[in-house]
N, CA, C and O atoms as a GROMACS GRO file, in nm:
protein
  588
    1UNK      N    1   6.484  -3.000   6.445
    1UNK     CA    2   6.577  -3.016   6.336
    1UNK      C    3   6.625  -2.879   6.291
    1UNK      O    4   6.551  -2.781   6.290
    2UNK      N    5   6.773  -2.877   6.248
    2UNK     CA    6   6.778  -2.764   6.236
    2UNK      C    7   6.799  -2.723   6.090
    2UNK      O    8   6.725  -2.785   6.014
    3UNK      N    9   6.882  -2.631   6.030
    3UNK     CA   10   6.877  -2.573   5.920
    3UNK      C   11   6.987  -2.631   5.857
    3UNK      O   12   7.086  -2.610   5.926
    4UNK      N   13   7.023  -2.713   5.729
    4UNK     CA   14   7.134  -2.716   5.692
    4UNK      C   15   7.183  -2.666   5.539
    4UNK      O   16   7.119  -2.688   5.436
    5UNK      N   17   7.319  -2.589   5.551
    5UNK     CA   18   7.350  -2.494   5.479
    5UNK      C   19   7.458  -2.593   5.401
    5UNK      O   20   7.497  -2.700   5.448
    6UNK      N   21   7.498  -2.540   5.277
    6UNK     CA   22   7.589  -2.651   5.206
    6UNK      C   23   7.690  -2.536   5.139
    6UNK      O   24   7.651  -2.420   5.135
    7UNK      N   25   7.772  -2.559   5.106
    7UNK     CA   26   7.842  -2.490   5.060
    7UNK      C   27   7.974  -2.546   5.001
    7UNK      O   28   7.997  -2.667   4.995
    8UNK      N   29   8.065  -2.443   4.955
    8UNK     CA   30   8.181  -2.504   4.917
    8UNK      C   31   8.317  -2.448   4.974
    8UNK      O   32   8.347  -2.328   4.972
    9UNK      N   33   8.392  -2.546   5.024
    9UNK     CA   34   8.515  -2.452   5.144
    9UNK      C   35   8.629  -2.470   5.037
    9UNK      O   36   8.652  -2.535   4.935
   10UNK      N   37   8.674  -2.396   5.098
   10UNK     CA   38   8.842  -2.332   5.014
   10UNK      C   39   8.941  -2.413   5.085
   10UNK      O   40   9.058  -2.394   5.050
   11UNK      N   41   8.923  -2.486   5.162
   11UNK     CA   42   9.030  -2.547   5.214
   11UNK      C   43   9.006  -2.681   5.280
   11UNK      O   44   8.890  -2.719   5.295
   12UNK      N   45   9.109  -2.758   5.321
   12UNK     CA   46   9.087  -2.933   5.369
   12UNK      C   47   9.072  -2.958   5.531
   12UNK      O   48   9.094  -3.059   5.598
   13UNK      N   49   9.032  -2.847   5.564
   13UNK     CA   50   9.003  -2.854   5.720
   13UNK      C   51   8.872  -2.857   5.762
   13UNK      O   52   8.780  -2.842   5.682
   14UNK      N   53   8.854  -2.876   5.885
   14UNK     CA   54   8.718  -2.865   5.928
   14UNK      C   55   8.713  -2.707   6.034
   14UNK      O   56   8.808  -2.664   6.100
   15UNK      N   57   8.579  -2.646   6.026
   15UNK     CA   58   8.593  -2.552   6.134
   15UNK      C   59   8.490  -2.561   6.210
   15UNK      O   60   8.409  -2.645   6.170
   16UNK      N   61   8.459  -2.496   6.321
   16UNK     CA   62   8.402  -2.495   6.408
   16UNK      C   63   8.365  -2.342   6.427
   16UNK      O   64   8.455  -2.259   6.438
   17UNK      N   65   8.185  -2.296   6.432
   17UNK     CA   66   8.212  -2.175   6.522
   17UNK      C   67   8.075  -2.129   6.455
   17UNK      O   68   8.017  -2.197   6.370
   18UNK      N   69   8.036  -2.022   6.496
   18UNK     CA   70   7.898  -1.952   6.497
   18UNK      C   71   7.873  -1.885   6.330
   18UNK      O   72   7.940  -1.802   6.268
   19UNK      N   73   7.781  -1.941   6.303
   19UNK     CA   74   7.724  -1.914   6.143
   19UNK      C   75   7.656  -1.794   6.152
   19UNK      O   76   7.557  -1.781   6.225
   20UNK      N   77   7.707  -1.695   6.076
   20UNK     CA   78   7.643  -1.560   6.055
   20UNK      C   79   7.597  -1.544   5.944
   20UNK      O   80   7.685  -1.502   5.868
   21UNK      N   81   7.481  -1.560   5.887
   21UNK     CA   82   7.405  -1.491   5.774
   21UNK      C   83   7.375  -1.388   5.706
   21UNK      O   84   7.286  -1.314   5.746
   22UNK      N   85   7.446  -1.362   5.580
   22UNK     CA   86   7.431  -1.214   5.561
   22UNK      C   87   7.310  -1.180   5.427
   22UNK      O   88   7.313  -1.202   5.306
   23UNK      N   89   7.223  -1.127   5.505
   23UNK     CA   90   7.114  -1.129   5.404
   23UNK      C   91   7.105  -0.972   5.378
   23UNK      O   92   7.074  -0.886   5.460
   24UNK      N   93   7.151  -0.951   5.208
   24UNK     CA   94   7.189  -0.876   5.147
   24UNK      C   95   7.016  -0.802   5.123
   24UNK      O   96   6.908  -0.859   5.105
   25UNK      N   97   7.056  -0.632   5.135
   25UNK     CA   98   6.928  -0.598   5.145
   25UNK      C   99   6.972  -0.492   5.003
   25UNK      O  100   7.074  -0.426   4.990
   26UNK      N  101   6.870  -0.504   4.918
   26UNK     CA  102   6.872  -0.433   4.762
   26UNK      C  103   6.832  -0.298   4.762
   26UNK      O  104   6.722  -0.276   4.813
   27UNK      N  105   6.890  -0.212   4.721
   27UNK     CA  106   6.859  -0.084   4.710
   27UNK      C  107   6.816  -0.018   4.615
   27UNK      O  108   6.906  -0.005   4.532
   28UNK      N  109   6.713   0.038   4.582
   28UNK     CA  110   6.671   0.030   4.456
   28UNK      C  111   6.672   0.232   4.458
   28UNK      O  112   6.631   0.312   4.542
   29UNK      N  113   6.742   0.248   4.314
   29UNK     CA  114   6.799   0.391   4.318
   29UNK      C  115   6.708   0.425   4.240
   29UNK      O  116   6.645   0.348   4.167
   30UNK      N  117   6.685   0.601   4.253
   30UNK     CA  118   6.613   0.670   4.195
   30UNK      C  119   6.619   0.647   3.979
   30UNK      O  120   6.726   0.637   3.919
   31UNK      N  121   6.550   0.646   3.944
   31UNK     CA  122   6.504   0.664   3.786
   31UNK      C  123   6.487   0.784   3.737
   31UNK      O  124   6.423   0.801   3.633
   32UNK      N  125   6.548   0.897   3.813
   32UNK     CA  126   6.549   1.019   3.748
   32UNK      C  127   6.667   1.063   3.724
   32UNK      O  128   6.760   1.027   3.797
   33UNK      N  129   6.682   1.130   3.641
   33UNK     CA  130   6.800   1.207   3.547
   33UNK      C  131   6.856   1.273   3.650
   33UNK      O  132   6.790   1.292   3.752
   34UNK      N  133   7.040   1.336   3.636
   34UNK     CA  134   7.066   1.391   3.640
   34UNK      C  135   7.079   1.524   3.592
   34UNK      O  136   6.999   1.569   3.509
   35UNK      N  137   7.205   1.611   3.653
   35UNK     CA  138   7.267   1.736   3.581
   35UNK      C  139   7.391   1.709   3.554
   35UNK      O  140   7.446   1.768   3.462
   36UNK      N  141   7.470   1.597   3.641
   36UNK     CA  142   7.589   1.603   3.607
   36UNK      C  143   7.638   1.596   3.452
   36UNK      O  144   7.563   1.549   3.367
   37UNK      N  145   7.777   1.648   3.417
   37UNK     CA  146   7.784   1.632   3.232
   37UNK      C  147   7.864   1.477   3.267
   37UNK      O  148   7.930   1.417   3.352
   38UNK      N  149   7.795   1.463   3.124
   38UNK     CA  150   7.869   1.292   3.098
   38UNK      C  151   7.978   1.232   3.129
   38UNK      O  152   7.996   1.116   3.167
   39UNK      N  153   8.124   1.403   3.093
   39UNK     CA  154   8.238   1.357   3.111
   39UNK      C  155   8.240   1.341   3.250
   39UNK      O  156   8.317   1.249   3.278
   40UNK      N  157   8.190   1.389   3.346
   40UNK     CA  158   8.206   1.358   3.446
   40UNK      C  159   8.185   1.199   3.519
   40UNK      O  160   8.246   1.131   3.602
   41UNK      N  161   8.069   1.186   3.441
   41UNK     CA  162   8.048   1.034   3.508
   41UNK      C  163   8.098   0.943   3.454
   41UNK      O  164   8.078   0.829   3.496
   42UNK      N  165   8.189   0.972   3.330
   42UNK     CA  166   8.236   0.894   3.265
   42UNK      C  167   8.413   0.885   3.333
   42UNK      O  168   8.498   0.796   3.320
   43UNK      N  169   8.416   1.009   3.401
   43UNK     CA  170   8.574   1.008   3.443
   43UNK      C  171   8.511   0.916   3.623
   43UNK      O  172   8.589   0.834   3.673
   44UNK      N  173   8.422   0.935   3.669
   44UNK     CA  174   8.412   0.876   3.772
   44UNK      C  175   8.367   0.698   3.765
   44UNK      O  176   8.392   0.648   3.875
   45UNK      N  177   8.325   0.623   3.693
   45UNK     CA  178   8.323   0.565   3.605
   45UNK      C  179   8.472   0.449   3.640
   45UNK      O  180   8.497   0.355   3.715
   46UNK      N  181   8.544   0.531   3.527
   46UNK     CA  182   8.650   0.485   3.505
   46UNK      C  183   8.716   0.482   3.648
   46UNK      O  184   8.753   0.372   3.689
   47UNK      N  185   8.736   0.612   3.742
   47UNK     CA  186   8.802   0.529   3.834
   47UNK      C  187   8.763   0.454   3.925
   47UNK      O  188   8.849   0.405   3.998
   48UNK      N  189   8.640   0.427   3.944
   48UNK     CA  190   8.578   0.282   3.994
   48UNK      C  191   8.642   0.158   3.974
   48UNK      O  192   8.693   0.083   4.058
   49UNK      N  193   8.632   0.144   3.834
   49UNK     CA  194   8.657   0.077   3.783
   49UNK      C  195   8.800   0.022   3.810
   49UNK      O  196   8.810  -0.080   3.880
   50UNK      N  197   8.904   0.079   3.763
   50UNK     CA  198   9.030   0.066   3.782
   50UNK      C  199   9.036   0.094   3.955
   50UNK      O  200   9.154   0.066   3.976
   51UNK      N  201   8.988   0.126   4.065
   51UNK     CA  202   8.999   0.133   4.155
   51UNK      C  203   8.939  -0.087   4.219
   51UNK      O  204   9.000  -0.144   4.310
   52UNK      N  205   8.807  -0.162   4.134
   52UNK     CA  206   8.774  -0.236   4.211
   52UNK      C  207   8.882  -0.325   4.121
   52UNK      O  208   8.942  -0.406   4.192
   53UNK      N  209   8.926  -0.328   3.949
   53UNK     CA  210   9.064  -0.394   3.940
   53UNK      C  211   9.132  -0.392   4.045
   53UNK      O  212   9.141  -0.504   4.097
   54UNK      N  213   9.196  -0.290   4.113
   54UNK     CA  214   9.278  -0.308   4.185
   54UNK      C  215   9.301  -0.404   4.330
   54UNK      O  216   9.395  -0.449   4.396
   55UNK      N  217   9.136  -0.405   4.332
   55UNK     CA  218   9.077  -0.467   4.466
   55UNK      C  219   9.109  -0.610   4.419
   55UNK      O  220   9.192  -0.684   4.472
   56UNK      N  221   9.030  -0.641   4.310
   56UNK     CA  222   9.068  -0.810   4.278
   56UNK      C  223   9.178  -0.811   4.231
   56UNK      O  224   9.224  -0.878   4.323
   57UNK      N  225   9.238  -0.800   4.185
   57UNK     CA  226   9.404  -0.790   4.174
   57UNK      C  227   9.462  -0.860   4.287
   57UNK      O  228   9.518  -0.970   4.290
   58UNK      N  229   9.434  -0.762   4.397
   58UNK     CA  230   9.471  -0.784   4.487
   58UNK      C  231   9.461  -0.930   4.549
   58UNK      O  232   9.561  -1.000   4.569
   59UNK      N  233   9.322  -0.970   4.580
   59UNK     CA  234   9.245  -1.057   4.623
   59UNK      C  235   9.324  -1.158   4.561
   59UNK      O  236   9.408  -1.227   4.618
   60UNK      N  237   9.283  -1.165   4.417
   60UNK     CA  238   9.365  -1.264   4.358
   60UNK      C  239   9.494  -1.285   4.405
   60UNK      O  240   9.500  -1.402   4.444
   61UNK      N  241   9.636  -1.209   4.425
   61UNK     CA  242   9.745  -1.217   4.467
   61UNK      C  243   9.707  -1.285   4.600
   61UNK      O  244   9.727  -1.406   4.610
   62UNK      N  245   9.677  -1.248   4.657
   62UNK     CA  246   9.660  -1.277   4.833
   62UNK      C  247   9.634  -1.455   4.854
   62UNK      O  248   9.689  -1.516   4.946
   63UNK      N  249   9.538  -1.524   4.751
   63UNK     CA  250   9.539  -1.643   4.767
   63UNK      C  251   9.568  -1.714   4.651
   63UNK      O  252   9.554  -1.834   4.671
   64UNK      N  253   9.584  -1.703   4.601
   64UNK     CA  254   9.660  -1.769   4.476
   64UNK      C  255   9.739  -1.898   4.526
   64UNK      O  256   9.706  -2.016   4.507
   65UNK      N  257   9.879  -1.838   4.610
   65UNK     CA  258   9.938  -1.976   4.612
   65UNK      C  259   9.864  -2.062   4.719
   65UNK      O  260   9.880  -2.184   4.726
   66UNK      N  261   9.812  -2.018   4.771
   66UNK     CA  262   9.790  -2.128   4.870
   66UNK      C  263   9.619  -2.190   4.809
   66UNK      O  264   9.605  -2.311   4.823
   67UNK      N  265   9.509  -2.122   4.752
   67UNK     CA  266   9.418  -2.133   4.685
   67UNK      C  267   9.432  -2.152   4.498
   67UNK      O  268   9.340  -2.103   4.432
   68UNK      N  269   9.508  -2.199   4.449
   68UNK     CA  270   9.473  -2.107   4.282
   68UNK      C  271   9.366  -2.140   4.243
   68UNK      O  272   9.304  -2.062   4.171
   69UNK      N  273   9.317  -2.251   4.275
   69UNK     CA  274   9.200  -2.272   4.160
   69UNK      C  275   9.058  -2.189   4.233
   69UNK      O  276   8.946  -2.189   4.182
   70UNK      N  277   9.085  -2.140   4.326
   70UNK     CA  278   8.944  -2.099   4.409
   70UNK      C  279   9.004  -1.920   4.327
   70UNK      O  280   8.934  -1.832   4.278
   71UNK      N  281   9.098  -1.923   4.338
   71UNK     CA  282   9.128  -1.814   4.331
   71UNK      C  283   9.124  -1.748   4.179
   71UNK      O  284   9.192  -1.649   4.150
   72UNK      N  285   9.062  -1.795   4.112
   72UNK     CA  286   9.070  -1.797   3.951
   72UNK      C  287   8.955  -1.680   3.955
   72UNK      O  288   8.976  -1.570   3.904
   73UNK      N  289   8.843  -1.711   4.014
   73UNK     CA  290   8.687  -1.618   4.038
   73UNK      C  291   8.738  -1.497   4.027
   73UNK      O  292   8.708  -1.433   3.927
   74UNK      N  293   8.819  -1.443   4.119
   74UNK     CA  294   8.882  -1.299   4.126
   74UNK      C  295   8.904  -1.261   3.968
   74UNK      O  296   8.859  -1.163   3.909
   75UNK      N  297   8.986  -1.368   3.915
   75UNK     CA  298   9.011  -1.266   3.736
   75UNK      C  299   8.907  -1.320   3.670
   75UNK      O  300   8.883  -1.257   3.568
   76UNK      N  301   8.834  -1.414   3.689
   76UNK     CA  302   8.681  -1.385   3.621
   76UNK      C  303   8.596  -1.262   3.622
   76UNK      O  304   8.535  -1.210   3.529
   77UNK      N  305   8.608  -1.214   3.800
   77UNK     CA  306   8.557  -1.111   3.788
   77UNK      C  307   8.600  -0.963   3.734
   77UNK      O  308   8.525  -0.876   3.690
   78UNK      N  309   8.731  -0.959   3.750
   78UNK     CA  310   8.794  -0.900   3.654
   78UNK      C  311   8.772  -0.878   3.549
   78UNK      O  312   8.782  -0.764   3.505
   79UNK      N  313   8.733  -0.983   3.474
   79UNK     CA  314   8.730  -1.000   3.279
   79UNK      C  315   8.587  -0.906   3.260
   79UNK      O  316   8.589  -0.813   3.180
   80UNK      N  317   8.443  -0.942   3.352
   80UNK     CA  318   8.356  -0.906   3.370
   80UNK      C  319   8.323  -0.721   3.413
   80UNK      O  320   8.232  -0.642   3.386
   81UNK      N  321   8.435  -0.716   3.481
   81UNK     CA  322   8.451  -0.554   3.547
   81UNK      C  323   8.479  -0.459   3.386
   81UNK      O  324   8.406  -0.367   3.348
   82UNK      N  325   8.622  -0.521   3.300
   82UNK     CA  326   8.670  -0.504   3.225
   82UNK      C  327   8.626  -0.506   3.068
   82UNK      O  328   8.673  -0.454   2.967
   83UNK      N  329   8.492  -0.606   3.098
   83UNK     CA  330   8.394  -0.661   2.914
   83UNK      C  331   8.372  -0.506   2.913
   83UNK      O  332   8.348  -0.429   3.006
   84UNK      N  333   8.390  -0.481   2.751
   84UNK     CA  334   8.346  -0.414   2.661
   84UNK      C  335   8.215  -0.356   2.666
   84UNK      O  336   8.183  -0.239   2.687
   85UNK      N  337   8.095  -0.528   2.627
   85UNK     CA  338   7.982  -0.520   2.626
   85UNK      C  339   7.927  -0.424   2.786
   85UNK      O  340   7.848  -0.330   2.778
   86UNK      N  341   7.967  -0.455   2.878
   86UNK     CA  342   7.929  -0.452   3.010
   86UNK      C  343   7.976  -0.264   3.064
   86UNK      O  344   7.931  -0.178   3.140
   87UNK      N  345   8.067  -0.278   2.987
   87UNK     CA  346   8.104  -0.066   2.981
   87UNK      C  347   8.013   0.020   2.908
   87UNK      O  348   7.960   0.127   2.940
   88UNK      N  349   8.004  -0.070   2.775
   88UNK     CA  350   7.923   0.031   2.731
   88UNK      C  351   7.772   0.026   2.743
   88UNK      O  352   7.706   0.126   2.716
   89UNK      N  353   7.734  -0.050   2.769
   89UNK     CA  354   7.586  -0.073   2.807
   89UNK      C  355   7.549   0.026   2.972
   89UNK      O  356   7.446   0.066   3.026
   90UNK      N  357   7.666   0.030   2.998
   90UNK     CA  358   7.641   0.138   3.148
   90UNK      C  359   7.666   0.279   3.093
   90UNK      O  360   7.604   0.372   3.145
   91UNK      N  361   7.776   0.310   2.964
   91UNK     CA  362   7.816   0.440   2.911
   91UNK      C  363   7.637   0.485   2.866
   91UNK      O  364   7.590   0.589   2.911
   92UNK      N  365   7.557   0.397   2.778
   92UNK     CA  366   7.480   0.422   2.696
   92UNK      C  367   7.332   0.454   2.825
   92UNK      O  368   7.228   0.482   2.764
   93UNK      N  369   7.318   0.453   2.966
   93UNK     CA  370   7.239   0.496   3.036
   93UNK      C  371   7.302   0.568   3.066
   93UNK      O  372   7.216   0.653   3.088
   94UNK      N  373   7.421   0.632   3.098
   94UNK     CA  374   7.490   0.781   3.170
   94UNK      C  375   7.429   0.871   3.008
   94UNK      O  376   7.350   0.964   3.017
   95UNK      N  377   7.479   0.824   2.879
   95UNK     CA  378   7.480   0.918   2.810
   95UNK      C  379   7.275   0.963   2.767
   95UNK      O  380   7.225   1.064   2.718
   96UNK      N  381   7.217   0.841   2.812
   96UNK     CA  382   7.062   0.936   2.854
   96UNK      C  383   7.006   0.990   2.987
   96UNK      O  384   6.892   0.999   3.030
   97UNK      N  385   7.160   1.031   3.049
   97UNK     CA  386   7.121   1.132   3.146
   97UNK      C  387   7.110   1.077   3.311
   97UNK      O  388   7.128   1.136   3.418
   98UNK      N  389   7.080   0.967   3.284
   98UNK     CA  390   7.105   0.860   3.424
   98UNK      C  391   7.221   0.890   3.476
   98UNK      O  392   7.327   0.897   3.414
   99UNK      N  393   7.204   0.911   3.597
   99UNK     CA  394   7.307   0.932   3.758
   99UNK      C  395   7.416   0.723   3.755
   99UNK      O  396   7.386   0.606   3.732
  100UNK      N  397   7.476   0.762   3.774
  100UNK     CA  398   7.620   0.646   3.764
  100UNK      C  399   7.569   0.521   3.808
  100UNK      O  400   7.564   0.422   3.735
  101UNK      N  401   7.516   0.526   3.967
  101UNK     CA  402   7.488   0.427   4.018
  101UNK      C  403   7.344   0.391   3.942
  101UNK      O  404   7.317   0.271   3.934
  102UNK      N  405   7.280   0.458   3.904
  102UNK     CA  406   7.150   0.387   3.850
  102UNK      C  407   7.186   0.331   3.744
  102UNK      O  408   7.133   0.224   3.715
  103UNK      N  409   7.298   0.398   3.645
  103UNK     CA  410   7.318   0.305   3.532
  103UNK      C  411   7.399   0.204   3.533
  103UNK      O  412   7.429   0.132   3.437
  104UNK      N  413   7.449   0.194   3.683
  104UNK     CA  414   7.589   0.094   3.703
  104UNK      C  415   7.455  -0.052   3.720
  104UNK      O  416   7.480  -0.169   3.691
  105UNK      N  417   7.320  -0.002   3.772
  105UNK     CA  418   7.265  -0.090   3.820
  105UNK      C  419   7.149  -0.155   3.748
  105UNK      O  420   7.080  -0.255   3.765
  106UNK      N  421   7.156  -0.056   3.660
  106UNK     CA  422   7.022  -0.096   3.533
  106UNK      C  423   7.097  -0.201   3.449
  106UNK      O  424   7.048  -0.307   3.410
  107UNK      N  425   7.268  -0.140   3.419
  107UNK     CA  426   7.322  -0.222   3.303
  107UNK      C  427   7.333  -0.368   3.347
  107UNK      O  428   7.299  -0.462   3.274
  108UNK      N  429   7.389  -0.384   3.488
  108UNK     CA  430   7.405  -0.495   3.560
  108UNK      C  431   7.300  -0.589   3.530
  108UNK      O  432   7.310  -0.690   3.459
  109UNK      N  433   7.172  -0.536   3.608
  109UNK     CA  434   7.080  -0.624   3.572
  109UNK      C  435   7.043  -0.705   3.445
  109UNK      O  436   7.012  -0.823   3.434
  110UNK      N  437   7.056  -0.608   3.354
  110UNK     CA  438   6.989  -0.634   3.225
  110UNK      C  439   7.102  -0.741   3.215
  110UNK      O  440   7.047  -0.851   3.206
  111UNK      N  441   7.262  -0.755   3.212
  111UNK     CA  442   7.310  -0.867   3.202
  111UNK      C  443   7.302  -1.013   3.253
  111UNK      O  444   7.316  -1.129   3.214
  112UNK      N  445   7.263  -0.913   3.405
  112UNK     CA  446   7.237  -1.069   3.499
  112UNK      C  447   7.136  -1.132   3.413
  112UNK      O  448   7.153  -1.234   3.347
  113UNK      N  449   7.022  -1.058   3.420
  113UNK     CA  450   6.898  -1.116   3.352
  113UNK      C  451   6.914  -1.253   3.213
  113UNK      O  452   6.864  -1.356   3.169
  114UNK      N  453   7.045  -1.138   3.193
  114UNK     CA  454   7.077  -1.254   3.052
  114UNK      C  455   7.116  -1.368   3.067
  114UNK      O  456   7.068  -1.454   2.994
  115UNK      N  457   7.235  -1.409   3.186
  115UNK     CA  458   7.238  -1.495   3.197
  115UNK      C  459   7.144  -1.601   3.263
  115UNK      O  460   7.131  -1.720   3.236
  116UNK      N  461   7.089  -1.532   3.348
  116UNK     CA  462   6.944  -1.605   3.435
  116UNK      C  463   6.856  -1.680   3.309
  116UNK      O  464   6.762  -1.756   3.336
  117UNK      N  465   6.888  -1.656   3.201
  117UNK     CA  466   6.774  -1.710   3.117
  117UNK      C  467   6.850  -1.768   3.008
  117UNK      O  468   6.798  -1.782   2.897
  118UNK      N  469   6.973  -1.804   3.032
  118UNK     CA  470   7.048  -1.885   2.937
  118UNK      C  471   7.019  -2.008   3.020
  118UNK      O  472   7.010  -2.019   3.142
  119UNK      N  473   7.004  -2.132   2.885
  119UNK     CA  474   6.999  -2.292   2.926
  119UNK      C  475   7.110  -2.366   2.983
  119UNK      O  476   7.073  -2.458   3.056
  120UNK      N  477   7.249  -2.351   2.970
  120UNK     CA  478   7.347  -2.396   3.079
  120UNK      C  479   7.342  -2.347   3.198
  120UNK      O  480   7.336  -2.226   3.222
  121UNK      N  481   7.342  -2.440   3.284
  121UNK     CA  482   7.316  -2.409   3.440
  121UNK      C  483   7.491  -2.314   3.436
  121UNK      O  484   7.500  -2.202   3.485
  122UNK      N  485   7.583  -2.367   3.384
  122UNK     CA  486   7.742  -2.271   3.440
  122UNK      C  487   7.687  -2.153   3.368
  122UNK      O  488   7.703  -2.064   3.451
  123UNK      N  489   7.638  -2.105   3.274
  123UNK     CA  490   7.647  -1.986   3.263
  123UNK      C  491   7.507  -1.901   3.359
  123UNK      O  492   7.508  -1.778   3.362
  124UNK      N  493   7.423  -1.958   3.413
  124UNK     CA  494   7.287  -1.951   3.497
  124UNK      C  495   7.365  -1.886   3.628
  124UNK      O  496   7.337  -1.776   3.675
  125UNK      N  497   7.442  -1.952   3.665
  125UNK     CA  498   7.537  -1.933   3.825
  125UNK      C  499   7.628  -1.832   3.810
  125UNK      O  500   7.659  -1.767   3.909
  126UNK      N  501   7.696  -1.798   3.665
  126UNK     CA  502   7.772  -1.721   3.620
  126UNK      C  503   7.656  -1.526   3.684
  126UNK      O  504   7.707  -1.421   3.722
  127UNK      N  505   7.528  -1.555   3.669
  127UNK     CA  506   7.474  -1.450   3.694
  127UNK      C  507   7.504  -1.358   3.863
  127UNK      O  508   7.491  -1.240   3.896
  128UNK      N  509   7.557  -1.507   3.950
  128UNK     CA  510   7.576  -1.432   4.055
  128UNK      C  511   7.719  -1.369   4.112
  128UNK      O  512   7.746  -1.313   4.218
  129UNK      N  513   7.812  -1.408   3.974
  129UNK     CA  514   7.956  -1.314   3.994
  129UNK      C  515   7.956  -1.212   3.914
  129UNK      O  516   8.057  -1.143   3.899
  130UNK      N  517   7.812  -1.184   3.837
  130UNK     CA  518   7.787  -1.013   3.803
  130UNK      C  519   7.723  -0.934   3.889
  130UNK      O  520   7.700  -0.814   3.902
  131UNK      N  521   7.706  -1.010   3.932
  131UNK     CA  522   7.613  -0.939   4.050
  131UNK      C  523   7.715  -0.863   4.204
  131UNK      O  524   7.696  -0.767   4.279
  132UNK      N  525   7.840  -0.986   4.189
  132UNK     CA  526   7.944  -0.974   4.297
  132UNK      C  527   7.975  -0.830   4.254
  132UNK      O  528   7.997  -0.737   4.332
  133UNK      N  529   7.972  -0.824   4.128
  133UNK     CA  530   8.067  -0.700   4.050
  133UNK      C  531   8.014  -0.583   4.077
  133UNK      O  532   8.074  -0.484   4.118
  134UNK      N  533   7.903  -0.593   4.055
  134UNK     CA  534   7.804  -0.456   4.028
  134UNK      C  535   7.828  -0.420   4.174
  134UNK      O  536   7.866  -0.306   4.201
  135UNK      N  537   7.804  -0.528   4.289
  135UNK     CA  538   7.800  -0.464   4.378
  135UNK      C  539   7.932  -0.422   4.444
  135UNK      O  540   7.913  -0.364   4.551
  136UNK      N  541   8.056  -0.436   4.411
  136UNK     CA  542   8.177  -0.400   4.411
  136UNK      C  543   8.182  -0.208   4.346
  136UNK      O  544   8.229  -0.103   4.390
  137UNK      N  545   8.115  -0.243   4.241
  137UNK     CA  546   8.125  -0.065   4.159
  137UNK      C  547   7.993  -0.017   4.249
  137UNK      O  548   8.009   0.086   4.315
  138UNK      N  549   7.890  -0.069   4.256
  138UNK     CA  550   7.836   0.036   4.376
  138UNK      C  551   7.859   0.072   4.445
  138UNK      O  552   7.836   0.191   4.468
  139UNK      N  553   7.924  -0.017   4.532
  139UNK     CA  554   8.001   0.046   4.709
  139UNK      C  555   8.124   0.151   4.683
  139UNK      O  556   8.166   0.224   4.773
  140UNK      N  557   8.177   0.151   4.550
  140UNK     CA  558   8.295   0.187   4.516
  140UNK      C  559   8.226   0.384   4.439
  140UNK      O  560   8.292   0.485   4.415
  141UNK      N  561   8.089   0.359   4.428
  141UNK     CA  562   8.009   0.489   4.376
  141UNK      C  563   7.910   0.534   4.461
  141UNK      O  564   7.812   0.598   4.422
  142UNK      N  565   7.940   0.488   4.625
  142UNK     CA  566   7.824   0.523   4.724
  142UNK      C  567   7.816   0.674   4.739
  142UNK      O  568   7.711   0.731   4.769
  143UNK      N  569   7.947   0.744   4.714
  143UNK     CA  570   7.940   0.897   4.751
  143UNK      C  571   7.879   0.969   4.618
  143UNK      O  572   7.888   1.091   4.607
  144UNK      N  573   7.807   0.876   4.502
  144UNK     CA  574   7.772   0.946   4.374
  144UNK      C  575   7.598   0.936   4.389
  144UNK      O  576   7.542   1.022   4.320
  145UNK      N  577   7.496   0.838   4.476
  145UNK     CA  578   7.423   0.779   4.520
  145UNK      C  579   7.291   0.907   4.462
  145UNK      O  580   7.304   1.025   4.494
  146UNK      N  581   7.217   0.876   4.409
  146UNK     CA  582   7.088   0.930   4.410
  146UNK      C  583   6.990   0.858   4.387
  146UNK      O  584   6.970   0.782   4.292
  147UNK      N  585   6.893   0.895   4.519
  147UNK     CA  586   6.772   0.796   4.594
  147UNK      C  587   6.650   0.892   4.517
  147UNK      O  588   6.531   0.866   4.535
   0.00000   0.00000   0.00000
């Protein structure tokens, strides 16, 4: 017997063809301080940021008409890239000295966490399109990286 996977397709067809599994491997970044000054990580930061907008922006445009309602996730994640709460809770580990990606990844968590432990299952599932995010501004801060 074999393995069966469930999921949800974007479209009214059937496909055919070899299932590739991508089992996401976690990287867990150093907990020590930097030297860089704040403004710096705060200007690098920002263009992450407005750099992975641009990515879902994009994304979003690209399937929209032929997807919209699948395609809505993209400016969810957007709204999420963009929360207030979710900037400054990453500003407030750069400004105790934490390197970008560690605070891109401490703040993340601590949100996911939040939702992981809220009682609606939609906001429970909501934890794994912060997670999409974070890992969007990580890949987008790999050249800032301290292990």
């Amino acid at each position: 017997m074999g393995i069966v996977l469930k999921g949800i397709g974007i479209g009214n067809k059937i496909s055919i063809g070899k299932v590739f599994l991508y089992n996401k491997e976690k990287i867990e970044f150093s907990q020590e301080k930097d030297e860089l000054p704040f403004e710096i990580k705060i200007r690098q930061l920002e263009e992450s940021i407005e750099d992975v907008r641009r990515e879902l922006e994009e994304l979003y445009k690209s399937i929209k008409e032929t997807f919209p309602r699948e395609a809505e996730i993209f400016l969810f994640h957007k709204g999420i890239l963009e929360d207030e709460y979710v900037i400054e809770k990453i500003k407030s580990y750069l400004a105790e000295g934490y390197s970008l990606v560690y605070s891109i990844e401490r703040a993340f968590n601590e949100i996911k966490s939040e939702f992981e432990g809220m009682e609606q299952e939609l906001f429970r599932e909501r934890a794994k399109d912060i997670e999409d995010v974070e890992e969007r501004l990580l890949k987008k801060n790999s050249k800032y990286k301290h292990f």
